[in-house]
C-alpha positions in Angstrom: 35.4 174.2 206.9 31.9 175.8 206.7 33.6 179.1 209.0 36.3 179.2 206.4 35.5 182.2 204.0 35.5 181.8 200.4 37.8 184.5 200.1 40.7 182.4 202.1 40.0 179.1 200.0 40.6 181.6 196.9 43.9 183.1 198.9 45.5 179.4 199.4 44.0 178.5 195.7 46.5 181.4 194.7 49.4 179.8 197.1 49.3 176.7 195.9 49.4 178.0 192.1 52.7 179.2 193.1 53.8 176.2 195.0 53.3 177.7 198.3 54.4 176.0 200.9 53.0 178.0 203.8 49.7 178.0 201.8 49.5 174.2 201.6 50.4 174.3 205.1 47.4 176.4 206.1 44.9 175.2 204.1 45.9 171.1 205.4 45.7 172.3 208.8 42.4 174.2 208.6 40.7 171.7 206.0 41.8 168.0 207.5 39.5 168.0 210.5 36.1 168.5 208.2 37.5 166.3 205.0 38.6 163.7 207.5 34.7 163.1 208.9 33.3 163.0 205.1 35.7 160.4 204.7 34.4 158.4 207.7 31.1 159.3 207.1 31.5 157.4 203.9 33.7 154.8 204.9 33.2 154.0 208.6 37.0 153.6 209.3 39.3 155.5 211.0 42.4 154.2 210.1 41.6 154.0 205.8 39.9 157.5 206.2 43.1 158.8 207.5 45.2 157.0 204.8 42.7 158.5 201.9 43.5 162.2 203.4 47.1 161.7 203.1 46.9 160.7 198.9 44.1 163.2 198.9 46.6 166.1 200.1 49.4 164.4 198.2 47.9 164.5 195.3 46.6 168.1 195.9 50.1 168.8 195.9 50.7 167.3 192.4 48.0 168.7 190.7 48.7 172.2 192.2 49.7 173.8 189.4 46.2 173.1 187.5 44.1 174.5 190.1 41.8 176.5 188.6 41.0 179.7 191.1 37.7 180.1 189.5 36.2 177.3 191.1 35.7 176.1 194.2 39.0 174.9 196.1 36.4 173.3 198.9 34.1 172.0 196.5 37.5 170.3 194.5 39.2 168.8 197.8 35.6 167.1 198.8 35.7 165.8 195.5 38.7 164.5 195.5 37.5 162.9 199.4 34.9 161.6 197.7 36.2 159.8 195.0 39.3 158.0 196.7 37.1 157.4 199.4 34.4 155.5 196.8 37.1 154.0 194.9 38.4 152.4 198.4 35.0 150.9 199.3 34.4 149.5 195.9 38.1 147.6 196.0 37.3 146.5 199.9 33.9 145.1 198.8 35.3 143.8 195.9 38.3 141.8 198.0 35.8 141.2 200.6 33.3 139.2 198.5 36.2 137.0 197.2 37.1 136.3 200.1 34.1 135.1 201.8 31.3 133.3 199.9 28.5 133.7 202.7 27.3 137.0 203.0 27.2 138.7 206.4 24.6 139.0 208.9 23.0 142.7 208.7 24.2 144.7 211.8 21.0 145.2 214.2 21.1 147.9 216.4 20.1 147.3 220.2 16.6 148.8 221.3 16.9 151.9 223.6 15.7 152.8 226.1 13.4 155.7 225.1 12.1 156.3 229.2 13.4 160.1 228.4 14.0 161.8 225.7 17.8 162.6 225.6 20.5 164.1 223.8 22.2 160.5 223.5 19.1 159.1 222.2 18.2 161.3 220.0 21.7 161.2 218.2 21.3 158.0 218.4 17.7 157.9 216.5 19.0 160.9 213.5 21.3 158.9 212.8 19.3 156.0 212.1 16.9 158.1 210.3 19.9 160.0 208.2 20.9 155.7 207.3 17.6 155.1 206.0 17.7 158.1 203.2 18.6 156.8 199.9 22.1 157.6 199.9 22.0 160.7 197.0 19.7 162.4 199.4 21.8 161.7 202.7 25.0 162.5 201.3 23.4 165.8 200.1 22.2 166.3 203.3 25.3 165.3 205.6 27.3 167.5 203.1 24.4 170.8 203.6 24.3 170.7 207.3 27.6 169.2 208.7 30.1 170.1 206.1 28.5 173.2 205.7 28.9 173.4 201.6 26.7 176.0 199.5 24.4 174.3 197.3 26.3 175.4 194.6 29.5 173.4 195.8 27.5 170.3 196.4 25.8 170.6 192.9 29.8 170.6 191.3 30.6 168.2 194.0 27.5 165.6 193.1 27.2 166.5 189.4 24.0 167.3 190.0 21.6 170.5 189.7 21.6 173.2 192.6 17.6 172.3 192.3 18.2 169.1 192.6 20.4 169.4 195.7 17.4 171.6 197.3 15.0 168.9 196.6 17.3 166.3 198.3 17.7 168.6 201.4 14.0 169.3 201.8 12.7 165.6 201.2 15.6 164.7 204.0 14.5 167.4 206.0 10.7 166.4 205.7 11.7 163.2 206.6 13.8 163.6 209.6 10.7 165.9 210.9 8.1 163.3 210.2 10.5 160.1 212.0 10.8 162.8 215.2 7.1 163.9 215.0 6.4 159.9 215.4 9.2 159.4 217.8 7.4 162.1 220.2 4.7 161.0 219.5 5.5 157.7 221.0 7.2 159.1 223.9 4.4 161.2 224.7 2.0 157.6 224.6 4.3 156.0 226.6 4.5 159.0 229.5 0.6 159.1 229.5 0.6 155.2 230.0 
């Protein structure tokens, strides 16, 4: 959604005031891709991302006529992804811890092969390194540089301060640097050995 101008989320903010049809239309089929990968990002399903979308829209639909134009419509419908998707993770932890009285092993991920230094790998590695944030800092992070919000719209999104969203994006910044700095670093050992 990040190459979708303000002025168009305004425009379809307008539609669905009037119960706009076409509007609704246009801005489900331009928006679902990007709110559909916060959703996983978040919950790490497929299937329960895809059924959070479709109450998320629904109830987009409901609520239309409350829309205020003023604000954001992105910063709203991530929002709204946010919550249902938190609310759906608290319920299936919930369920999940009455259902089983030991608690899981933690997933361990398999070492890699770090011969060269490639693209696989190092996705592989930021996203390990994006996992260790504490999870205000990643989310404002994932939401900055792969969702492509203002720091404005993740301030309303976060209820937090646009200065406090900066800070979270430079300390994850810093940090991703510093994890790569010592991941190259240990590449360039191991190529001298």
């Amino acid at each position: 959604m990040r190459s979708i101008p303000d002025e168009q989320f305004l425009r379809w903010s307008h539609g669905l005031l009037r119960s706009d049809a076409t509007s609704y239309a246009e801005l489900f089929d331009a928006s679902y891709d990007a709110l559909h990968r916060y959703a996983l990002y978040i919950m790490h399903d497929d299937a329960a991302a895809s059924d959070i979308l479709q109450d998320v829209y629904l109830k987009l639909w409901q609520v239309r006529e409350t829309i205020d134009p003023e604000r954001s419509l992105r910063a709203l419908m991530y929002q709204m992804v946010r919550n249902y998707a938190l609310n759906h993770e608290r319920q299936r932890k919930r369920h999940a811890a009455e259902a089983i009285e030991a608690d899981h092993p933690s997933v361990g991920f398999d070492s890699v092969n770090d011969d060269e230094l490639d693209a696989a790998v190092l996705k592989e590695r930021l996203q390990i390194w994006i996992d260790e944030m504490p999870e205000r800092r990643r989310e404002a992070f994932m939401l900055s540089r792969f969702e492509g919000l203002s720091h404005d719209e993740i301030a309303s999104l976060m209820d937090l301060a646009p200065k406090t969203v900066n800070n979270h994006i430079v300390l994850a910044l810093q940090h991703i640097r510093k994890k790569l700095d010592a991941f190259r670093d240990t590449e360039s050992y191991r190529s001298n050995s």
